[in-house]
C-alpha positions, 0 to 999 in steps of 0.5 A: 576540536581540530583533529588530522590524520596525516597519511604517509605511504613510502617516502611522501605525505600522501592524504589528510584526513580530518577528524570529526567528533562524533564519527568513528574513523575506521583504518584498515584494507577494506574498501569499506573503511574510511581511511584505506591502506593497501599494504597486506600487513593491514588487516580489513579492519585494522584499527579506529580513532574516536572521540570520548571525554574530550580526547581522540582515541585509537582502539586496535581491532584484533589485528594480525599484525597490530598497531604501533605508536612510535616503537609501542605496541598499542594494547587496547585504547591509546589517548592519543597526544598530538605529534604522535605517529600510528605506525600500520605496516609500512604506512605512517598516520600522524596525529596532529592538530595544526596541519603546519606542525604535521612535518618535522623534516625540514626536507619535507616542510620546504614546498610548504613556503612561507604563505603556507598554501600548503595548509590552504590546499587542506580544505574540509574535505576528508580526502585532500590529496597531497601528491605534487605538494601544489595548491589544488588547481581547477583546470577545466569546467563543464556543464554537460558531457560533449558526448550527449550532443550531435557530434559535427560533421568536421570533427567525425572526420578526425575522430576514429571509428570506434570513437564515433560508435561509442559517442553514438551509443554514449547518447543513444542510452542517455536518449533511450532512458528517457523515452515514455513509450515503446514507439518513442524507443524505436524512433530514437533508436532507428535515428542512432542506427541510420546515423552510424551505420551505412544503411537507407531503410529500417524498422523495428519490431517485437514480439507480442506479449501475455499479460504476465509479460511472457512471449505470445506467439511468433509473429512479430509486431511493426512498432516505428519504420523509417527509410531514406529512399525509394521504395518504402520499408518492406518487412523483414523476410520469415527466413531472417527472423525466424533464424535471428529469434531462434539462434539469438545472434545478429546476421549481416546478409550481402547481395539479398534478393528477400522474400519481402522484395526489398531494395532496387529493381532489376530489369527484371523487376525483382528487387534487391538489397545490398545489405542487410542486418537483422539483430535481435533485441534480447533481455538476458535469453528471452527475445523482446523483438528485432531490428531490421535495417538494409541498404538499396544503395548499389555503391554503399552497404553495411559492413561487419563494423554496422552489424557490432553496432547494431547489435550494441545498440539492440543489446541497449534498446533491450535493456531500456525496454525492460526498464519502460516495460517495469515503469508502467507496470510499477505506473499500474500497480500504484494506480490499482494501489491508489484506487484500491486505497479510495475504495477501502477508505470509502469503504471505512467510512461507510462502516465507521462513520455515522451519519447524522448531525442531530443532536441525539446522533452528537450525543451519540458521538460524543459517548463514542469519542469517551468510550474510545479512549477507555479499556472498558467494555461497552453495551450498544442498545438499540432497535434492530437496524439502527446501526449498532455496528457502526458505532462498535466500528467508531469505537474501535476505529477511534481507539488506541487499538484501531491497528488491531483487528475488528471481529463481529460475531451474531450470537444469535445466528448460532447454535449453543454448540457452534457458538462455543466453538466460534468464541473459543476455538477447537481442537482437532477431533473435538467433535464431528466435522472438527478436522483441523485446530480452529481458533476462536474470535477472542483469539483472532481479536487479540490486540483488537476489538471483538464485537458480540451482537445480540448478546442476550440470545447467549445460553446461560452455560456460555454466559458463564465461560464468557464471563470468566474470559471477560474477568480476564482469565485464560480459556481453553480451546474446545477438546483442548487443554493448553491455556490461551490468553487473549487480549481482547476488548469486548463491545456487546450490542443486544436490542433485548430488555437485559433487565428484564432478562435478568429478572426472568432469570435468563440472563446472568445478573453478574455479566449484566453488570460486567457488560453494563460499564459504559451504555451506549443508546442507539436512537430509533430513526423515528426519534431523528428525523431531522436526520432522514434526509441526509442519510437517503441523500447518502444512501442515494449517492451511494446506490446511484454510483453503483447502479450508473443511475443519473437520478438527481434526488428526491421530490418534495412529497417523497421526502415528506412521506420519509419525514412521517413514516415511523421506520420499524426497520430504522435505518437498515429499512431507509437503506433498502428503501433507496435502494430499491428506489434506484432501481424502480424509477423512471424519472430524474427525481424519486417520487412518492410513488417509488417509495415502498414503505411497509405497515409494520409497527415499530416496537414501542409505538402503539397498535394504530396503524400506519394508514392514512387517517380516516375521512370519517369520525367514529365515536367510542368511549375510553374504554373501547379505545383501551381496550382495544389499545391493549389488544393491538399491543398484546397482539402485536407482541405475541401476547407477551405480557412483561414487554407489553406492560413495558410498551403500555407503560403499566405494571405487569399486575395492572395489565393482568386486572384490565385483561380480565376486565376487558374479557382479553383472550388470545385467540392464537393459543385459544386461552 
């Protein structure tokens, strides 16, 4: 839908606006606004015109003066209808949908013609002007400003001074904010300088900096130096600078015989200069540094006009050094933001990724990829080191609460008292030491994921608390009243038999259950070996990198000596392994030799030892090979007799008769 506004200021159509559907055309005095009247009976925000259900509104915003239609005053919208004029102070918009209709007075349609080129000159753009009542005409075309090129000798002669200075500077900026480096800064400033300016020597220099960007002492810095003539540039005197840095104002300086013994030579050896001027480069009130230029030419020296242009063009390296100085820094800081990102990423990876691609560790990401997009609570069993963590990390990585926080708490490193007051905060002044309000891991949770490791070291008075706040009700800080609710998802990992915990009456029967929704079982390393070598390969990767060590693997007998040690320690003891492997050997590759393997026994394994088989066969009878199995076992176990029977797999009754058969006894506790 077609829809102007012709704009009419004093006795002449002045502007077309055009109306688009879906855009609000605010009127006011305001610069703001899309149609701008300049008259003082405009308010800022006069008036709009919109489109709604299919006809072009006006809407008066609360004028001070209000808006007419016609002789009407306009009292909260007007459907506008085409022919119709909004009167704002002494301004007229006609409302039109056919520009050849916008100009009743014949005085006023006779520039249109009978081509109507008026109408052409009214193009899409919302601020076609009718000023002369001509076709728009363009006149002139240019890809690139004249006055960023070098202006040629011929024509400096015709253009005045001033003009010459302004062009310099003019492209001396556009040169200036394209440089990469300070020294690129100086060269193409000195080159402007030499050009505009009656000097034959020059330099600039700056103030070193700290690292935080702040001026580091007085002496200043040589960054580009450039002459025309003999003698080569001499540094600028103490004097000059130090009474340009101080004063922060520009010298020009005639007939100098400098400390520095610049400029010609008289007969009596001294040399002299003309002129000189000293500028300083200033950011604001901080000095950056100087420019330094001078003329040994007897017959032509700088004069008041070189020094207003040398400070001009000192006032504009300043700025652009500011800039280049911010661009590198903004370079560092996405630099260190880059690297920074890598090693969280790497660092991510290490603590949510599991390695391994046997099929007991797909099954476990397979569980860990259902478990993740449930809210339910989830048990991680599993030998100690196996990397019960990691998987609590997966989960939570891979769940919709991944943007949430990740808190991990050993039940088992604390005592009963601490332990509450990790779970559930305190209050100040809830017990000794208790100086300021603490909150608890439900609470840093909130949104997140909490982990509870070694769940089954719990207390049966914590298991009670946590297992209303696992039912969803609010708790209370330690020595506080006031209710807390948290939205937490809890993954508990414990390496406990919590079955038999429960029938030994030390866990409780009704958070085993709250705990047991999904079951996550953690294979011992011993029950994937094929996954060994990927995993030390990691492991190298990784402590190689550390350590700067060029180790290239590991030999054929040390992998198959990985491949047949049992890993009481599972994966934590492979991990150190390597990495004290890194540090020990000489040799390219990891040997044999290198590897310290202990001879501890895993858990469920039996009481055979991890020595190299014996050379010689020694007999003995079942009996003797039980009993003695047995033994080992309860030995091994501390003579706990429900987790020996559960290794042996026997009933605990059926253990206790082949103890008294067997004449066992434990030698430790005499019994």
């Amino acid at each position: 839908m077609l829809a102007y506004l012709v704009i009419r200021e004093g006795t002449k159509w002045s502007d077309v606006y055009r109306l688009i559907p879906g855009q609000t055309a605010t009127i006011g005095r305001a610069p703001t606004n899309q149609i701008v009247i300049k008259d003082e009976r405009c308010s800022r925000d006069h008036a709009e015109v919109f489109l709604s259900e299919h006809h072009w509104t006006l809407r008066d915003l609360d004028s001070r003066n209000g808006t007419a239609i016609g002789d009407c005053m306009v009292r909260g919208d007007h459907v506008l209808t085409p022919g119709e004029v909004i009167r704002i102070g002494r301004s007229q918009l006609a409302f039109v949908h056919d520009l050849s209709k916008a100009f009743s007075d014949p005085a006023e349609r006779k520039f249109r013609g009978d081509d109507e080129t008026v109408v052409e000159a009214f193009s899409d753009d919302d601020s076609s002007v009718l000023t002369d009542h001509e076709p728009t005409t363009i006149t002139h075309r240019r890809g690139q400003t004249k006055f960023l090129a070098p202006v040629e000798e011929d024509v400096v002669s015709a253009v005045p001074r001033v003009g010459q200075a302004a062009a310099t500077l003019c492209r001396l900026a556009f040169e200036l904010a394209k440089a990469p480096d300070v020294k690129t800064l100086g060269n193409i400033a000195l080159a402007g300088l030499f050009e505009g300016t009656a000097v034959d020597s020059g330099a600039m220099l700056i103030l070193p900096r700290d690292a935080e960007g702040e001026p580091n002492g007085t002496s200043l810095e040589l960054v580009v130096s450039r002459t025309d003539r003999e003698p080569a540039y001499h540094h600028v005197s103490k004097f000059l600078a130090t009474t340009v840095l101080r004063e922060g104002e520009a010298v020009l300086a005639r007939n100098v015989m400098d400390d520095s013994n610049i400029g010609s030579r008289d007969s009596k050896g001294v040399i002299h200069a003309t002129g000189v001027i000293c500028a300083p480069i200033r950011h604001g009130q901080n000095p950056l540094g100087l420019i330094h230029l001078y003329s040994t030419d007897e017959e032509i020296g700088p004069d008041p006009d070189d020094l207003e242009f040398t400070l001009a063009v000192a006032d504009t390296l300043a700025v652009a050094l500011h800039n280049l100085s911010e661009r590198q820094e903004l370079t560092e800081d996405l630099n260190l933001a880059r690297d920074e990102n890598v090693q969280l990423r790497e660092r991510l990876g290490v603590q949510s990724e599991i390695i391994g691609s046997g099929v007991a560790m797909q099954r476990v990401a397979q569980e860990i990829a259902l478990a993740a997009t449930s809210k339910a609570t989830v048990l991680v069993r599993g030998e100690s080191g196996v990397g019960k963590e990691l998987v609590a990390r997966a989960i939570h990585f891979s769940s919709p609460r991944r943007k949430g926080p990740f808190v991990c708490l050993n039940c088992a490193a604390l005592a009963e008292s601490l332990l509450a007051s990790e779970l559930f905060g305190h209050e100040r002044g809830a017990f000794t030491g208790a100086t300021d309000r603490s909150i608890g891991k439900f609470e840093a949770s909130h949104k997140g994921t909490l982990m509870l490791d070694e769940i089954g070291e719990m207390t049966p008075s914590i298991q009670a608390k946590f297992l209303r706040v696992l039912e969803g009700h609010p708790f209370e800080r330690i020595g506080g009243t006031e209710s807390v609710e948290a939205d937490v998802r809890v993954i508990a990992a414990t390496n406990r038999d919590l079955e038999h915990d429960v029938a030994e009456g030390r866990f409780r029967r009704d958070l085993y259950f709250r705990l047991h929704v999904l079951e996550i079982l953690v294979p011992p390393l011993r029950s994937r070996l094929d996954d060994i070598p990927e995993l030390a390969d990691f492991f190298l990767k990784k402590f190689t990198s550390e350590t700067g060590r060029r180790i290239r693997g590991f030999s054929s007998d040390a992998l198959e000596q990985l491949g047949q040690y049992r890993w009481p320690g599972n994966v934590r003891e492979l991990k150190n392994v390597v990495e004290r492997a890194v540090v020990l050997t000489q040799g390219e590759f990891i040997d044999r030799g290198d590897l310290s393997l202990s001879s501890l026994i895993p858990d469920d394994d039996s009481g055979a030892t991890r020595t190299e088989p014996s050379s010689t066969f020694e007999p003995s009878s079942l009996a003797d090979m039980e009993r003695h199995h047995i033994l080992r076992t309860l030995e091994t176990t501390g003579w706990n007799k429900s987790r020996s029977a559960g290794i042996l797999g026997i009933e605990r009754s059926t253990l206790d008769r082949k103890i008294r058969r067997y004449g066992l006894r434990n030698t430790t506790s005499g019994r």
